[in-house]
Structure formats: structure tokens, C-alpha cells
C-alpha positions as CSV (number, residue, x, y, z in Angstrom):
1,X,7.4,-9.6,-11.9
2,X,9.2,-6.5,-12.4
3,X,6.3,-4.6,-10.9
4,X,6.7,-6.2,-7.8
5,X,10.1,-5.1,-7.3
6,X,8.7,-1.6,-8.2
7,X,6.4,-1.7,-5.4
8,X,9.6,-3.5,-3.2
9,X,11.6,-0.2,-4.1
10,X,8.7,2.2,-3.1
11,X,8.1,1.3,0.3
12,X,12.3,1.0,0.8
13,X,12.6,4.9,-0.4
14,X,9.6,5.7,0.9
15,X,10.7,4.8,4.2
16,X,14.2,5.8,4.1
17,X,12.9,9.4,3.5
18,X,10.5,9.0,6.5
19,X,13.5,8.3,8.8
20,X,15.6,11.1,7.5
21,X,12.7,13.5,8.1
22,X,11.4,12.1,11.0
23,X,15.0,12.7,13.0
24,X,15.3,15.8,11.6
25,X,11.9,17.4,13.1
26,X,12.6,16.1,15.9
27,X,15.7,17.4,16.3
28,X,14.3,20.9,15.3
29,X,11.7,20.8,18.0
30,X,13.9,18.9,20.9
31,X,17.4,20.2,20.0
32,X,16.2,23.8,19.1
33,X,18.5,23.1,16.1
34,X,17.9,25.1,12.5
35,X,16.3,23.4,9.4
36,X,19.8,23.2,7.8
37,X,21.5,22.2,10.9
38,X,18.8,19.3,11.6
39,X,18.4,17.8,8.1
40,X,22.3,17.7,8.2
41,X,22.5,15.7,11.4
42,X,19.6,13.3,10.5
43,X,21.6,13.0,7.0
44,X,24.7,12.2,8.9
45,X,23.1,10.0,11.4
46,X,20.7,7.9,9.6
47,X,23.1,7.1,7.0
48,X,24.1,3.5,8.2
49,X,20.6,2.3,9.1
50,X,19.6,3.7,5.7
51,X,22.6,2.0,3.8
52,X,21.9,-1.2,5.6
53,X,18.4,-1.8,4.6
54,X,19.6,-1.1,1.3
55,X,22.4,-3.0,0.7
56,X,20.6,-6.0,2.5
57,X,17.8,-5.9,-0.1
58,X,20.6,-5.2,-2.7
59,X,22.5,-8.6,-2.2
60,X,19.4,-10.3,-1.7
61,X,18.2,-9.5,-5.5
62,X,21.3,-9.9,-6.5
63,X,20.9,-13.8,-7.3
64,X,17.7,-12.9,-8.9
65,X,19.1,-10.9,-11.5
66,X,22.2,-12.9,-12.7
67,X,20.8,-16.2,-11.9
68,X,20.3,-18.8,-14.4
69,X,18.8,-22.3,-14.6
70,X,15.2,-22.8,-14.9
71,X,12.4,-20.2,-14.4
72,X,15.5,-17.8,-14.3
73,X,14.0,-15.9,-17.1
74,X,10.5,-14.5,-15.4
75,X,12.8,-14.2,-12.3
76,X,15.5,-12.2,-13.5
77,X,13.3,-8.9,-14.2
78,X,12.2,-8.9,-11.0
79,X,15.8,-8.7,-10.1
80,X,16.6,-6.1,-12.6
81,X,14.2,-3.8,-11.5
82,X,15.7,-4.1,-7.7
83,X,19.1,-3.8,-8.5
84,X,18.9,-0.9,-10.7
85,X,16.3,0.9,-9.0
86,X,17.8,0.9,-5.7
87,X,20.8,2.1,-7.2
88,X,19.3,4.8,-8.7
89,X,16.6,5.5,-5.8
90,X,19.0,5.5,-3.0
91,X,21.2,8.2,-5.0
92,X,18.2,10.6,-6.0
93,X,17.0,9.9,-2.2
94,X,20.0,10.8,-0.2
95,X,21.0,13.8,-2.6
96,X,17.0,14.9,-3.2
97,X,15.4,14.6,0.3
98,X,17.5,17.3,2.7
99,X,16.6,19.6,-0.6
100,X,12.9,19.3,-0.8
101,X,12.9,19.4,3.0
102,X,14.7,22.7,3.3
103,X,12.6,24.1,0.4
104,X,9.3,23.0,2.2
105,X,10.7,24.9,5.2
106,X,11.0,27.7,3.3
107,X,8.1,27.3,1.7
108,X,5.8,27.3,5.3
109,X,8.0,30.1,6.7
110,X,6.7,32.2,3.7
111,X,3.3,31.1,3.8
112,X,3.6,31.7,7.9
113,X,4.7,35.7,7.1
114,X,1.9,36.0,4.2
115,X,-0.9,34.8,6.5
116,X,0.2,36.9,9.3
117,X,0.5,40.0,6.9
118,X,-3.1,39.6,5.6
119,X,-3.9,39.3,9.2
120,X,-2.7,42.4,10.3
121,X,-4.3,44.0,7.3
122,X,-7.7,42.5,7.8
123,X,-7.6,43.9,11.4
124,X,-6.6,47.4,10.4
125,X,-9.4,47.4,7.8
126,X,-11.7,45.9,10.2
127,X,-10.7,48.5,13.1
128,X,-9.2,46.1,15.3
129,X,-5.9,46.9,17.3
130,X,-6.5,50.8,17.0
131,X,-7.4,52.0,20.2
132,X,-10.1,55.3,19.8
């Protein structure tokens, strides 16, 4: 059972990241804002939706995981693994996301200057661009 709520709590930060991300590109290309100053609005911005998808699915393990009665035990991990993990997923996930996105941004702006470097050599090796 608790693998189910595993799978529960991958789609939830899966698409919780998604949102973030998704605003914040789009505020790059449409607001001409920078990397930092677009992952900061879509941090600032998506924060309710994001909380309320989370809480909702929050409360609504809650029961599972201090229920009791019968079948409360095969229940209750199910519950557990909810509870905990969206604690913990939600926390890594709003702290972890605007990070890796920055990095990434740095991370294609260097691969943007290497590729164009190696370009510019290849031509001059090659003959290109020198006018005779």
C-alpha cells in the first residue's frame, strides 16, 4: 500500500515543479524578465496553488494514517508514506527547484558560448569569414 502513496507523491511533486517552471519560462520569454528574476516570481506566484494541492492531499491522508478500527493496519502505511513524504517533498521541492533551474540556465548559457566558440574556430580553420 505504501507504494501507492509513493507513486501519489510523485505525480504531486512532479507536477508542482512543472508549474513553477512552466511560469517561469514563460515569464522569461513574454516578460523579458531574467532567469533569477522569473523563477522568483513563479516561486512567489505559484505558491498558493502549490500549497493547496498539497495540503488538500495532506488532510485527506490524514485519517489514513491515525485511523484505527478494522483494516486500519494495511491502511495506515499508505497513509504514512503521504503524510511524511509530502512533508518532506514539498520542502526539498520549493527550496530545490528555483536552484536546479538557475543552474540549468547556467548550464545552457555555457554550453550556448562553447558551441559558438568552436564555431568560430572551425570557420577560421576551414577559411570561412576571411575575406582574400
Amino acid at each position: 500500500m505504501a507504494l501507492i502513496g509513493i507513486l501519489l507523491l510523485i505525480g504531486i511533486v512532479k507536477k508542482n515543479a512543472i508549474m513553477m517552471i512552466d511560469f517561469a519560462l514563460d515569464a522569461e520569454r513574454t516578460g523579458g524578465l531574467s532567469p533569477a528574476e522569473a523563477i522568483e516570481k513563479a516561486c512567489i506566484l505559484r505558491f498558493r496553488p502549490i500549497m493547496m494541492t498539497t495540503m488538500a492531499a495532506l488532510f485527506g491522508a490524514l485519517p489514513l494514517a491515525v485511523g484505527h478500527g478494522v483494516g486500519s493496519e494495511i491502511r495506515r502505511p499508505l497513509g504514512v508514506a503521504i503524510v511524511g513524504g509530502l512533508i518532506v517533498s514539498q520542502a526539498l521541492t520549493l527550496y530545490t527547484t528555483p536552484v536546479i533551474y538557475l543552474y540549468l540556465e547556467r548550464l545552457r548559457l555555457w554550453v550556448s558560448r562553447q558551441r559558438s566558440t568552436i564555431g568560430r574556430r572551425l570557420a577560421s580553420q576551414l577559411g570561412y569569414g576571411t575575406r582574400s
